[in-house]
C-alpha positions in Angstrom: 0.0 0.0 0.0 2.9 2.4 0.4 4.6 1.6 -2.4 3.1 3.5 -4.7 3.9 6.6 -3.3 7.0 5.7 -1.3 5.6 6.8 1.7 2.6 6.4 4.5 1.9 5.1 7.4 4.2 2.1 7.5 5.1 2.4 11.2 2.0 1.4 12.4 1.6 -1.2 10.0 4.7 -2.5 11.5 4.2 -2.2 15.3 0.5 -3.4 15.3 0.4 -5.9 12.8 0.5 -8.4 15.0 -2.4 -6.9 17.4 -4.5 -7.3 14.8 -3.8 -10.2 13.2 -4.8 -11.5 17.2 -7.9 -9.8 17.2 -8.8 -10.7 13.9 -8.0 -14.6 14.0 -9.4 -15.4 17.8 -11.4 -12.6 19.2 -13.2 -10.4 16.7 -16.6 -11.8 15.6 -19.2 -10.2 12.7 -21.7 -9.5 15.9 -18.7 -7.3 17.6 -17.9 -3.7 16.9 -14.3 -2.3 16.5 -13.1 1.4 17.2 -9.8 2.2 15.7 -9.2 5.6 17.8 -6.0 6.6 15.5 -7.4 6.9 12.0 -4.1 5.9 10.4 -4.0 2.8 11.8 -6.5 2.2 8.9 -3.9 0.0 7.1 -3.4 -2.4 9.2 -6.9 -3.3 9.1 -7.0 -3.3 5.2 -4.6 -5.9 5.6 -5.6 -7.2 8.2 -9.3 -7.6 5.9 -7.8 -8.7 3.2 -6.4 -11.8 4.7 -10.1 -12.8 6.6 -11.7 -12.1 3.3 -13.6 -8.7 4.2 -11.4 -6.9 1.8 -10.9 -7.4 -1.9 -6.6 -7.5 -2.3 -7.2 -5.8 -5.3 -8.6 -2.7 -3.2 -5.2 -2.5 -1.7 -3.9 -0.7 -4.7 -6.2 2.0 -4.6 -4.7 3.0 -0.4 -4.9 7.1 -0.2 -6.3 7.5 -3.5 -9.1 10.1 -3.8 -12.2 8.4 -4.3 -11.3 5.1 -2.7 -12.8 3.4 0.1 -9.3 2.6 1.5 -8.5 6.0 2.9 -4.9 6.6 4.1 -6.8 7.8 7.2 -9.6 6.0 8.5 -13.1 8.1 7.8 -17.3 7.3 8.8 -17.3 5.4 5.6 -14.2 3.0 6.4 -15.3 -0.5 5.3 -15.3 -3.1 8.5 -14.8 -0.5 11.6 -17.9 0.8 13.5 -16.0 4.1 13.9 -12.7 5.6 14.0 -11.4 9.4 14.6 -9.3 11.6 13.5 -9.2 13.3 16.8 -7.1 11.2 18.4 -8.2 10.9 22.3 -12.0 10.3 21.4 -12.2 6.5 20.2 -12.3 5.0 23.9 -15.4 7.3 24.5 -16.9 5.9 21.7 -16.2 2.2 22.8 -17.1 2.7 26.3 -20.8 4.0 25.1 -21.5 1.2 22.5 -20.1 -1.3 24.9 -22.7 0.1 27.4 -25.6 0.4 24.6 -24.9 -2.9 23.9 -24.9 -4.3 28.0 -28.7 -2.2 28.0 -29.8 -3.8 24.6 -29.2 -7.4 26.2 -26.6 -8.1 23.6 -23.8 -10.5 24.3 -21.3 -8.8 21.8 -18.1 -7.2 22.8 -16.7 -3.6 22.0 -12.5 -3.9 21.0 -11.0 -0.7 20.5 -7.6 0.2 19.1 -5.6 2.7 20.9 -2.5 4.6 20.1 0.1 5.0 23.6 0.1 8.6 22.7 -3.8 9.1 23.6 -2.5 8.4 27.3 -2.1 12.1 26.9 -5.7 12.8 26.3 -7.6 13.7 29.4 -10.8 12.2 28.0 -8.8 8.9 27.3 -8.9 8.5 31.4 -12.5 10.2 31.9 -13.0 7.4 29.6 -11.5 4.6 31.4 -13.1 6.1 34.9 -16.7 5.5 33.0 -16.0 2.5 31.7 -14.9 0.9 35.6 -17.4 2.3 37.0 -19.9 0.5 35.1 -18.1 -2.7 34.9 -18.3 -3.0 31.2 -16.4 -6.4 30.9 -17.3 -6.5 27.4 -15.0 -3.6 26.5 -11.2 -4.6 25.4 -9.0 -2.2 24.5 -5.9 -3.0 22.6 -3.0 0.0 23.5 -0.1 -0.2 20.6 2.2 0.9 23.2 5.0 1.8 20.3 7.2 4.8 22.0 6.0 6.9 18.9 4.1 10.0 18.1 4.1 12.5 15.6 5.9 14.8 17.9 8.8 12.1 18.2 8.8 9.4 20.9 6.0 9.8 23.5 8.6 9.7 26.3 9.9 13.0 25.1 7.1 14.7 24.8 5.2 13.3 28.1 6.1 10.4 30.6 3.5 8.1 30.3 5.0 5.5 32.8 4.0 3.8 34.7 1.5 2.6 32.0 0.4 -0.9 33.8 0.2 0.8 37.1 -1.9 3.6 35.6 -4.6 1.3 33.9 -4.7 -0.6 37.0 -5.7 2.1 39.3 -8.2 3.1 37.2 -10.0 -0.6 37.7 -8.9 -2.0 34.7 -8.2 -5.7 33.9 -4.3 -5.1 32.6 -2.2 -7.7 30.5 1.3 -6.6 29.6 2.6 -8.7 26.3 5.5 -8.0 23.6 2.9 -6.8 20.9 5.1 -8.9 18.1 4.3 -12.0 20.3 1.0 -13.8 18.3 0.9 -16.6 21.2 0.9 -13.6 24.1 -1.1 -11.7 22.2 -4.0 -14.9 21.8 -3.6 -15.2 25.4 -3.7 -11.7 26.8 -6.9 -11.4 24.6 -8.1 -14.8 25.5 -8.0 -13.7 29.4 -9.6 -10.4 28.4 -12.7 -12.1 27.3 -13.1 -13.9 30.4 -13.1 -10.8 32.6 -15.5 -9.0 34.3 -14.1 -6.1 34.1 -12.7 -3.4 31.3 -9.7 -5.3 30.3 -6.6 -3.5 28.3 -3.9 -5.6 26.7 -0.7 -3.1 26.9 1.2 -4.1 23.6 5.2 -3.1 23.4 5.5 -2.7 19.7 8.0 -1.1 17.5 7.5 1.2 14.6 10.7 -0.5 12.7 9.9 -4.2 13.5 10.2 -6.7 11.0 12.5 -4.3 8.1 14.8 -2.9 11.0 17.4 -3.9 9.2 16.6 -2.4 5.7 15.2 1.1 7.6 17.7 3.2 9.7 17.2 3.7 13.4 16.6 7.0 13.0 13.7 6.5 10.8 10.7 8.6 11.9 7.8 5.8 12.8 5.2 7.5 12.6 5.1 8.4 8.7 7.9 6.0 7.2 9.4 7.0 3.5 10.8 4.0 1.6 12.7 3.7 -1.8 11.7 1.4 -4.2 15.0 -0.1 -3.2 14.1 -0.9 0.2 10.5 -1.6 -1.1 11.5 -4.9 -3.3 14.4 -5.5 -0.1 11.6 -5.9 2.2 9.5 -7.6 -0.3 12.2 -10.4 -0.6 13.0 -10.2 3.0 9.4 -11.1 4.2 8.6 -13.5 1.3 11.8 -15.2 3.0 10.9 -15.0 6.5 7.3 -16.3 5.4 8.8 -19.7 3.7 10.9 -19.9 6.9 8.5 -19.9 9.2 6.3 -22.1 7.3 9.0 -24.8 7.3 9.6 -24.4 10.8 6.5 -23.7 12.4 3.5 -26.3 13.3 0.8 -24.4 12.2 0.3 -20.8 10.8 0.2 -18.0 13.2 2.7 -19.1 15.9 5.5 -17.1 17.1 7.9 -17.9 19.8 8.6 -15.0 22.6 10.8 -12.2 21.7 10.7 -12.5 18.0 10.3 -10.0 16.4 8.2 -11.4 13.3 
């Protein structure tokens, strides 16, 4: 999806590709909604959709072009997500009132929301969380790509957000710590969030660079990645690679050891 242009919103691809490929495979049913707070983060879940079927491959082309239904930044008419924002702060809001709606309506469904680490600066982010203990919405999971990376540079520059588990704790949350490139955490963390009575939050540490570190320089800003074609067809090979790899080693698709970085 980036290739065309050289640039986008690769970072995020590469830090929550594996949250999503979680929630997708073991967690998210047709009944559930899913709030994507960061709007960006749209592209993971056009993969993400392509893989499960909900999104035609070909569409994939057509990323960021006007017109298309694939917007580079998640909008109202996103195919797959029951709602996304641009301001970022707002999407557990959202998710706390349809996972209340829902608790009111009778429905067993579950609310997941997506959540960039930098909406820990967001005041309503916590008025949010407050709510959402309060009324015991065990049906609410929120997924926090906890990537070190905002557009102003790393979020521990701009604001300490640490102690994150500590934080989400106090507030009455159900909190899971994982290495966000870990599929079997991941499963498991999400698997024990489902279980709970209470708001649970799987804290993900991802990384904007994982996966093509070694084709992209540390430097590289993660939030909006440009690539050459150079490094486009380098990471092409790389991960066609990695994918015959893993299929020769692994058991059975979608299994990762800890501390890979896959």
């Amino acid at each position: 999806m980036v290739a065309r242009e050289g640039f986008g919103y690769l970072g995020q691809a590469l830090s929550a590709a594996e949250i999503f490929a979680a929630l997708y495979l073991d967690a998210l049913t047709p009944d559930d909604d899913l709030v994507v707070s960061p709007g960006h983060y749209a592209i993971v879940h056009y993969a993400a959709g392509v893989e499960i079927g909900r999104i035609d491959p070909a569409e994939l082309v057509t990323y960021g072009v006007d017109g298309s239904r694939l917007e580079s930044i998640g909008t109202e008419g996103t195919p797959g997500l029951t709602a996304t924002c641009g301001s970022l702060g707002q999407g557990l809001s959202v998710a706390a009132g349809l996972a209340l709606g829902a608790r009111l309506n009778g429905s067993a469904k579950r609310v997941y929301a997506v959540v960039s680490d930098g909406e820990m600066e967001e005041g309503q982010t916590w008025e949010a969380a407050l709510f959402s203990a309060h009324h015991g919405l065990g049906n609410l999971v929120v997924l926090l790509d906890r990537n070190d990376s905002q557009v102003d540079g790393p979020t521990h520059q701009v604001t300490t957000l640490e102690p994150v588990t500590d934080k989400w704790t106090a507030f009455g949350w159900d909190v899971h710590a994982v290495d966000g490139h870990d599929i079997g955490g991941l499963r498991a963390a999400l698997g024990a969030a489902q279980r709970s009575a209470r708001p649970s939050v799987v804290v993900a540490e991802t990384w904007t660079l994982s996966g093509l570190d070694h084709l992209l320089p540390d430097e590289a800003d993660g939030h909006f990645l440009k690539v050459t074609p150079e490094q486009i067809e380098a990471a092409r090979a790389h991960l066609t690679e990695a994918e015959r790899d893993a299929r020769t080693v692994a058991p059975a698709p979608w299994t990762s050891r800890k501390g890979e970085r896959a």
